[in-house]
C-alpha positions in Angstrom: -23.9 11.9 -13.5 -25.8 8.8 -12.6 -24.6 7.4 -15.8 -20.7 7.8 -14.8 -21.3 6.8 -11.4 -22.6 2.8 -12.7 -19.5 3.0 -15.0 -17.0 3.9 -12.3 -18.8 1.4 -10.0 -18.5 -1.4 -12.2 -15.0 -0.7 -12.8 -14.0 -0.5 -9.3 -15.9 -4.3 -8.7 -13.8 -5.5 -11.7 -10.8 -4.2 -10.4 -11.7 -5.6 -7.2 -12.2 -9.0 -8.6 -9.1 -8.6 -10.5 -7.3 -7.9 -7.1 -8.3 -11.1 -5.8 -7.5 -13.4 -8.5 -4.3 -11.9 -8.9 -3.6 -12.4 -4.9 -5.1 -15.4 -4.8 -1.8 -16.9 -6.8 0.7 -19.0 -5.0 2.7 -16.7 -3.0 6.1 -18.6 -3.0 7.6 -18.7 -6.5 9.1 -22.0 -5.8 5.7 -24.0 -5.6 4.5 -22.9 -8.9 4.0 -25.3 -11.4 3.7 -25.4 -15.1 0.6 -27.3 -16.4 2.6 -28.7 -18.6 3.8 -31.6 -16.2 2.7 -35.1 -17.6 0.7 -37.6 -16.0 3.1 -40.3 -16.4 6.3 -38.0 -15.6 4.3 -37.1 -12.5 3.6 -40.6 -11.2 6.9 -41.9 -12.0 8.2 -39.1 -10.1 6.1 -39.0 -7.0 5.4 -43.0 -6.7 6.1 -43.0 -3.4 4.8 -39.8 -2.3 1.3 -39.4 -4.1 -2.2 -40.0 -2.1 -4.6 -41.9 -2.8 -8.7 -41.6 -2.6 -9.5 -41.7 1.2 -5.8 -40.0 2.4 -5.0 -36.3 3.1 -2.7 -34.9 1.1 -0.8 -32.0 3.0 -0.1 -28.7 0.5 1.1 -25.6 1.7 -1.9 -24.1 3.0 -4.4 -27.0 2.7 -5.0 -30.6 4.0 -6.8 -32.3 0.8 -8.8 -35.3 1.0 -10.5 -36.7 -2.0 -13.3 -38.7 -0.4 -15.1 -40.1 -3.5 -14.3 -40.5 -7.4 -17.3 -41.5 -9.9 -18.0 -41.0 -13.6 -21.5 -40.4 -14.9 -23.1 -39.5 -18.2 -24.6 -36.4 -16.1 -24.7 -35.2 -13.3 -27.7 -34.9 -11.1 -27.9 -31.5 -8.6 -32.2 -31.8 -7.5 -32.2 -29.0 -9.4 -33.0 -29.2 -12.7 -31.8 -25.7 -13.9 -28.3 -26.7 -12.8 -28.0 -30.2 -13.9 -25.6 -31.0 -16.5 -27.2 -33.0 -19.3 -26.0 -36.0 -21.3 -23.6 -34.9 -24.0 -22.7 -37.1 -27.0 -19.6 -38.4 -26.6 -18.5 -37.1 -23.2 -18.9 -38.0 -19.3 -18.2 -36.2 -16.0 -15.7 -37.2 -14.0 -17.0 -35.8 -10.4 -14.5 -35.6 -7.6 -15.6 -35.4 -4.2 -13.1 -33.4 -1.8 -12.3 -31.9 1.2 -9.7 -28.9 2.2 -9.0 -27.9 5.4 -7.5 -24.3 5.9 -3.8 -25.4 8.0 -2.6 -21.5 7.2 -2.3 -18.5 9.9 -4.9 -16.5 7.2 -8.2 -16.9 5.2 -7.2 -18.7 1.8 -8.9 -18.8 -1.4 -9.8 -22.3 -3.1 -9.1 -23.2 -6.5 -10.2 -26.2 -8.1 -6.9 -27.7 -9.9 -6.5 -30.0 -12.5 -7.1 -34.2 -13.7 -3.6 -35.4 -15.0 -4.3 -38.9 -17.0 -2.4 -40.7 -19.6 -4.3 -42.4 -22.2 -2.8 -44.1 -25.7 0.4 -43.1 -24.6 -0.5 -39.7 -24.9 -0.8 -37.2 -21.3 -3.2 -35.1 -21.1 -4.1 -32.3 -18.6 -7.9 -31.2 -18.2 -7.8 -28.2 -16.1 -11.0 -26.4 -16.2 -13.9 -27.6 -14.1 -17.5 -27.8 -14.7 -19.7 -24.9 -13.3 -22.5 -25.8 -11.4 -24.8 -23.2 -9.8 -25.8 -25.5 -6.9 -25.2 -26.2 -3.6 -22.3 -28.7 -2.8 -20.8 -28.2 -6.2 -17.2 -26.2 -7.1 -15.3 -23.4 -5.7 -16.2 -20.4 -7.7 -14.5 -17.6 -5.6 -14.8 -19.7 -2.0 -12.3 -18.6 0.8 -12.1 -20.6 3.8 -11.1 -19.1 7.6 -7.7 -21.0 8.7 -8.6 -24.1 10.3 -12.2 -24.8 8.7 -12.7 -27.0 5.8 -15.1 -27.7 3.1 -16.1 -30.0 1.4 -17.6 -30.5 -2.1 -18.0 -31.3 -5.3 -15.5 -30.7 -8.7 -16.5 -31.8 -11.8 -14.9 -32.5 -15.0 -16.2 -32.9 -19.0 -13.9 -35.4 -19.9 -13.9 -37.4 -22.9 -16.2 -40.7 -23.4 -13.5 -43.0 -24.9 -10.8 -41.4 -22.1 -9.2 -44.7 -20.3 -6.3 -44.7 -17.9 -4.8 -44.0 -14.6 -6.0 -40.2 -12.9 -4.3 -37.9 -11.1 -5.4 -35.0 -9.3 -3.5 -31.9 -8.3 -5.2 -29.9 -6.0 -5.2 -26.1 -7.2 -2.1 -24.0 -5.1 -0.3 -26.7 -4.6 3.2 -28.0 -5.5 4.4 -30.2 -8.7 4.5 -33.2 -6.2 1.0 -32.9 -4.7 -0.8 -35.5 -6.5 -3.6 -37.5 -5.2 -4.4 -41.0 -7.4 -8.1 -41.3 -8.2 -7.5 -44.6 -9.9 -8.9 -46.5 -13.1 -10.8 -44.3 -15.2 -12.6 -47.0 -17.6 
């Protein structure tokens, strides 16, 4: 019995989880995007519109302020169980940002994605860095409406990766771009 009981409770916390994630999706059709949007599509189209580091960028449900952009060979938590470690031929891109809750309701934070064009080429790095530290991502975080937070995203991205980035915040729309400048 106690057997059956851990198996129907872990279930019911996947399920759960599942819930969540599947909830915590845009909830208007029309602001969903396709990753597939290019970095240099993206900028053309939005030139006029786009943010840049030290503006808030309005979304649906969140105000979006990327205070601070830097690239390091590794990134440094003071803890050294969750520091990420120099990797041979890649860097971290670590963006430091801030949402603000402007909805009626508790939302959930997602981390979005980098949009940067290099060689002529776009490319879209949209999975973040896990660190298990204080200060760093949004693994599962919900904010109450009208509170923010503030931390840190980071992203393995290439050593030889030059060019012009972009970054969409998570839940936002197709125009929501924020330019984090020269990547060199």
């Amino acid at each position: 019995m106690n057997k059956n009981f851990k198996h129907l409770a872990s279930a019911s916390t996947f399920a759960f989880f599942l819930f969540i994630a599947m909830g915590s999706g845009d909830d208007k059709k029309s602001t969903s995007t396709s990753t597939s949007s290019s970095a240099t599509g993206a900028s053309t189209e939005v030139k006029a519109s786009y943010k840049k580091v030290g503006e808030t960028l309005p979304t649906e449900y969140f105000e979006v302020t990327v205070n601070k952009v830097g690239v390091q060979n590794s990134v440094s938590t003071g803890n050294q169980f969750s520091d990420l470690k120099p990797e041979s031929g890649t860097r971290y891109l670590i963006i430091n940002t801030t949402f603000k809750n402007t909805s009626n309701e508790s939302r959930m934070l997602m981390d979005g994605e980098v949009l940067v064009n290099y060689n002529g080429k776009d490319y879209t790095f949209d999975k973040s860095e896990t660190v298990m530290a204080q200060g760093f991502g949004l693994l599962l975080d919900q904010i109450n409406p009208l509170t923010a937070k503030t931390t840190n995203l980071v992203y393995k991205i290439p050593a030889e990766l030059k060019g012009t980035a972009y970054y969409k915040p998570g839940r936002s729309g197709s125009d929501d771009l924020i330019d984090l400048g020269n990547i060199e």
